[in-house]
C-alpha positions as CSV (number, residue, x, y, z in Angstrom):
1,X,4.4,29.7,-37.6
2,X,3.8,26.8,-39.3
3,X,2.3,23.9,-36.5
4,X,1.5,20.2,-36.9
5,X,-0.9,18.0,-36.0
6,X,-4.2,18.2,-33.9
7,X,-3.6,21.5,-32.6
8,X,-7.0,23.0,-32.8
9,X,-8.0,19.1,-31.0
10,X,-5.1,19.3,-28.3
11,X,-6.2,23.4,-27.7
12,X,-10.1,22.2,-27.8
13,X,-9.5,19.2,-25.0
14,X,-7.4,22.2,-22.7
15,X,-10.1,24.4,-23.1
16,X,-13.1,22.0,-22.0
17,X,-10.9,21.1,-19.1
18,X,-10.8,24.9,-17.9
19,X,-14.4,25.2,-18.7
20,X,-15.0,21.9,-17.2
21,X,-13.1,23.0,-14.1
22,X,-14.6,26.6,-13.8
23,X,-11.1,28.2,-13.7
24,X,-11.9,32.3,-14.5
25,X,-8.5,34.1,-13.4
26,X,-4.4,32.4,-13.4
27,X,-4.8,31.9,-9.5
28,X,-7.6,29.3,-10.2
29,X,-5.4,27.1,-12.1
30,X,-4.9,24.8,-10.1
31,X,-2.6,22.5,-11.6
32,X,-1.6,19.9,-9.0
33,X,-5.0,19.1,-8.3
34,X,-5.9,19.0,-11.3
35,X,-3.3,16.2,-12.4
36,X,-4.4,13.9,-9.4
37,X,-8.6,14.4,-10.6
38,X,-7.6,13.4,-14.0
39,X,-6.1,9.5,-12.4
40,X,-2.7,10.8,-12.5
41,X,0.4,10.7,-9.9
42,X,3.3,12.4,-9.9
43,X,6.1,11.5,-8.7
44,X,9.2,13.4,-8.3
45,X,13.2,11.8,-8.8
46,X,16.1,11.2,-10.9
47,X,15.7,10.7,-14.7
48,X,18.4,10.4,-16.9
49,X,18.3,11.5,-20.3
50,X,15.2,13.2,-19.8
51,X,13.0,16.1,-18.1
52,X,9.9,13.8,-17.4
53,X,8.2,10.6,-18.2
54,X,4.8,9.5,-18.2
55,X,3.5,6.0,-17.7
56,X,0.2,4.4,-18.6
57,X,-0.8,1.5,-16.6
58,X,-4.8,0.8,-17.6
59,X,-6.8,3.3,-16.0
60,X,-3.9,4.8,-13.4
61,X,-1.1,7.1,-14.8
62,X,2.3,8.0,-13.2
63,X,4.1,11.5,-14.3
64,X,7.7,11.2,-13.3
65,X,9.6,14.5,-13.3
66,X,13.4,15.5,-12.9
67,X,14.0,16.8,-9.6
68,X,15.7,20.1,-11.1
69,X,12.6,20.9,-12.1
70,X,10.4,20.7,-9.2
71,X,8.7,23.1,-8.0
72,X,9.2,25.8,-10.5
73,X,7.5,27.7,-12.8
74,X,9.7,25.4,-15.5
75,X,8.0,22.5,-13.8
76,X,3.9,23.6,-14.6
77,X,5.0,23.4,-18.0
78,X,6.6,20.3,-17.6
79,X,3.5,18.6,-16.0
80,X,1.0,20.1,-18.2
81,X,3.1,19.0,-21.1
82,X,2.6,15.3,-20.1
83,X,-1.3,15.6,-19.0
84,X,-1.6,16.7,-22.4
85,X,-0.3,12.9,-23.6
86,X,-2.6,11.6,-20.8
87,X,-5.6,13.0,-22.2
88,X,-4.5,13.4,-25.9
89,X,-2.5,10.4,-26.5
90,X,-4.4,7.2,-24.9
91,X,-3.4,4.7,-27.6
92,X,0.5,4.6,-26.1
93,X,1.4,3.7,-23.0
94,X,4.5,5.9,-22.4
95,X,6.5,8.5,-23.0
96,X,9.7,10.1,-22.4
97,X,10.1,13.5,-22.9
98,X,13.8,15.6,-23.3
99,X,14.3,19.4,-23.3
100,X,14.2,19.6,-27.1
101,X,10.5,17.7,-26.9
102,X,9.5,20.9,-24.8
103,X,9.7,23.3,-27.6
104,X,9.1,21.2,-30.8
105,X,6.0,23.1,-32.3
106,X,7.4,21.6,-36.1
107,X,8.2,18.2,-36.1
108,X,6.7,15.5,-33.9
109,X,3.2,15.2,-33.9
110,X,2.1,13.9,-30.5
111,X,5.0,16.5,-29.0
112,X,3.7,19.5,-30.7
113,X,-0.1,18.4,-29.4
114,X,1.0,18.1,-26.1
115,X,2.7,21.4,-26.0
116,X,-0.4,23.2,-27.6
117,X,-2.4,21.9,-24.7
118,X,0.1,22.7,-21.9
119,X,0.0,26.6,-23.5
120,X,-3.5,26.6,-23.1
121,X,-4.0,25.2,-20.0
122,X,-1.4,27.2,-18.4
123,X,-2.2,30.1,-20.5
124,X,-5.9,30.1,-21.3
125,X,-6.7,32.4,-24.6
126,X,-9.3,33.9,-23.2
127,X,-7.1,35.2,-20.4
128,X,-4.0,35.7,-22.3
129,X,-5.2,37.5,-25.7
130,X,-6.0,40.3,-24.0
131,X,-2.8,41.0,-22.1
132,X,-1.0,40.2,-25.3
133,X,-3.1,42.6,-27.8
134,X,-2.4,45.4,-25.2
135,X,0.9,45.7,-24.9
136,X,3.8,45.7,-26.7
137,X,5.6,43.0,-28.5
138,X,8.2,42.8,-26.2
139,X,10.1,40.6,-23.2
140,X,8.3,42.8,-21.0
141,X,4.8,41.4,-22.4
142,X,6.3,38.2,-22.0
143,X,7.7,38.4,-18.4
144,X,4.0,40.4,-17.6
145,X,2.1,36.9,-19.2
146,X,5.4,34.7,-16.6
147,X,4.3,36.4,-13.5
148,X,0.4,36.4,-14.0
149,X,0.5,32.7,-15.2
150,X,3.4,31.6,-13.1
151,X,5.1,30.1,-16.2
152,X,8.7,30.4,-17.3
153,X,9.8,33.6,-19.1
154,X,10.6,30.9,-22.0
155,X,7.0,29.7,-22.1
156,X,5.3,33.1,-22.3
157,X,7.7,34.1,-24.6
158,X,6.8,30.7,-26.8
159,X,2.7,31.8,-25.7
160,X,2.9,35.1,-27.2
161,X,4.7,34.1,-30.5
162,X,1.5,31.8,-30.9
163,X,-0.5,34.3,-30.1
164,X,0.4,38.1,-31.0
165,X,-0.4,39.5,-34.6
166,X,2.8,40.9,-34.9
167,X,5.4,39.4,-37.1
168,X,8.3,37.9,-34.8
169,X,11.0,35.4,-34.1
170,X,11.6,34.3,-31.3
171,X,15.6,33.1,-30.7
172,X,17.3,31.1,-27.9
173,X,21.4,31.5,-28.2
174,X,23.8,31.0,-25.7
175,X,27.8,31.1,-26.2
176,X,27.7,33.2,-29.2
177,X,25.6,31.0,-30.7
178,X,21.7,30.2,-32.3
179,X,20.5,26.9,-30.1
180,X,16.9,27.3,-31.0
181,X,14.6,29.6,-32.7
182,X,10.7,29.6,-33.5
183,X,9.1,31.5,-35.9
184,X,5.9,33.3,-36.3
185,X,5.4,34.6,-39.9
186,X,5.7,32.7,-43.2
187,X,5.4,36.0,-45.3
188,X,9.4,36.5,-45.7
189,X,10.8,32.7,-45.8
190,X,13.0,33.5,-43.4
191,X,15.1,30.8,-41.5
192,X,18.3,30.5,-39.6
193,X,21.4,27.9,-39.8
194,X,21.7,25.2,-37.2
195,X,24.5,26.5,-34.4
196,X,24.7,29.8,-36.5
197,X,27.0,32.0,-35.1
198,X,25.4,35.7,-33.4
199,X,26.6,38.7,-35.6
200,X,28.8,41.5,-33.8
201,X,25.6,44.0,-34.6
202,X,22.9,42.0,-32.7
203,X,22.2,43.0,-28.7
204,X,22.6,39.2,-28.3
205,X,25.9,38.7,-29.4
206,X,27.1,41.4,-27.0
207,X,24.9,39.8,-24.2
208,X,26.7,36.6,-24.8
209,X,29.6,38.2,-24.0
210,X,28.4,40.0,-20.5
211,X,27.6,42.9,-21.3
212,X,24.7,45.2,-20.0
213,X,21.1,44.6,-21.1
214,X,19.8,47.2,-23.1
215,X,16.7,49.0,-21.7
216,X,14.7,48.8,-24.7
217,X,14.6,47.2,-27.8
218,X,16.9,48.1,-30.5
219,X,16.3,48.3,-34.1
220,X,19.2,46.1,-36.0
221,X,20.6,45.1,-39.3
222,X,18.5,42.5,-41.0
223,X,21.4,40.6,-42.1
224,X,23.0,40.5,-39.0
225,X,20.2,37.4,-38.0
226,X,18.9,36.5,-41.4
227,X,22.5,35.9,-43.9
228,X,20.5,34.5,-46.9
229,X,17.9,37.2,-47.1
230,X,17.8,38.3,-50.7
231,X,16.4,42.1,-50.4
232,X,17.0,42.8,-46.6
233,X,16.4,46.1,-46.8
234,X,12.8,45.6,-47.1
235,X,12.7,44.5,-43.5
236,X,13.4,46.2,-40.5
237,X,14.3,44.4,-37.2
238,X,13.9,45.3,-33.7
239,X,15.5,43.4,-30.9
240,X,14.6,42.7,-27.7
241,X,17.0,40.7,-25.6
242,X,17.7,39.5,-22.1
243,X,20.0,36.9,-20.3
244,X,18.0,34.3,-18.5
245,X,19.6,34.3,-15.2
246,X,23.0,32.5,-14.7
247,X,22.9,30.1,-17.0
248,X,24.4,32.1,-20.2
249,X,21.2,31.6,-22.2
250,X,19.9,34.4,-23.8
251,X,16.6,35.1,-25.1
252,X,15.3,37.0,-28.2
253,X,12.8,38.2,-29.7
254,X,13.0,39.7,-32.9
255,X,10.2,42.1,-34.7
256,X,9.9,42.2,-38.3
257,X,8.4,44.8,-40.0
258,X,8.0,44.9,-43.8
259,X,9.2,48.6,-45.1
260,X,7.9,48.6,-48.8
């Protein structure tokens, strides 16, 4: 997948932080404590329009974070996300950060910088890689990495893309639909349309539409998620989907696997 900006810089200034802080296993991260060492408050409330803000004043910072958000493994991210400006982006003095700012890996600099550092300080490499490279590329790896780095099943998911040598998509739909997708190999070109429509042959389409999960991934027509692929038949997909809890959303990830 194709990242911008000072990634290598935003991963480098997580990394010295852990190091810094002597944090050797998940449980040491602590986060919270962290924040307030660094100069930083946080302060929880109503936002509108957004998931969190962060304000510069001089020497002090103030996180302000949506109270939907507290307190869950969502909200690590979320904090992390805007430490990341505090220590990455000291030439502005504020910053308002939506939903879509969360994930964007491809097209805002500072966002994509301070996401990079929230994944590995939440998610340290050297902790992570090794859990990753021995399993599986699948949402069980992913919810594995979510329960030992009490993270969202979203952000592991988004962690392992980064990190795994597999080929994969991952895919965010919900009513029948594409919202998001991130990808993690080049090699094919591939891409999906904005809001494009789930095909009938995909587990997510059916997921969508409530029906069970299936208990392990499931090998699928290419061009059921990839409509402009020239020679599809020289890929093979396997899908791995599951419905993030109530809320209709469903994530994917997809394996490609090159069969020339």
């Amino acid at each position: 997948m194709k990242r911008i900006g000072n990634v290598i810089r935003a991963q480098g200034v997580a990394m010295k932080l852990i190091e810094e802080y002597g944090f050797r296993r998940p449980a040491e991260i602590d986060l919270d404590s962290l924040i307030i060492d660094r100069g930083v408050e946080v302060r929880r409330g109503a936002l509108r329009g957004c998931e969190a803000r962060l304000v510069r004043i001089g020497q002090r910072g103030i996180i302000r974070v949506r109270d939907g958000v507290v307190g869950s493994p969502r909200s690590r991210f979320t904090l992390s996300h805007e430490l990341g400006h505090w220590e990455l982006h000291t030439e502005t003095q504020a910053f308002i950060c939506t939903k879509e700012k969360f994930r964007d890996y491809k097209t805002d600099v500072k966002e994509a910088e301070a996401n990079t550092f929230a994944s590995e300080l939440l998610m340290p490499t050297f902790m992570v890689r090794p859990l990753i490279q021995s399993n599986e590329p699948t949402l069980r790896t992913a919810k594995l990495i979510a329960d030992e780095f009490n993270v969202s099943l979203t952000a592991a998911a988004i962690r392992f893309l980064l990190e795994t040598k597999h080929e994969c998509f991952l895919v965010v739909s919900k009513d029948g639909h594409v919202q998001w997708w991130l990808s993690g190999s080049d090699r094919f070109g591939l891409w999906m349309e904005s809001k494009q429509p789930l095909g009938p042959e995909t587990l997510a389409y059916h997921l969508c539409g409530g029906a069970e999960e299936a208990t392990q991934p499931e090998v699928v027509p290419t061009e059921a998620w990839f409509r402009h692929l020239d020679a599809p038949e020289r890929l093979e997909i396997s899908e791995d989907s599951l419905r993030l809890g109530n809320t209709g959303v469903v994530l994917t990830i997809l394996v490609l696997v090159d069969t020339d």
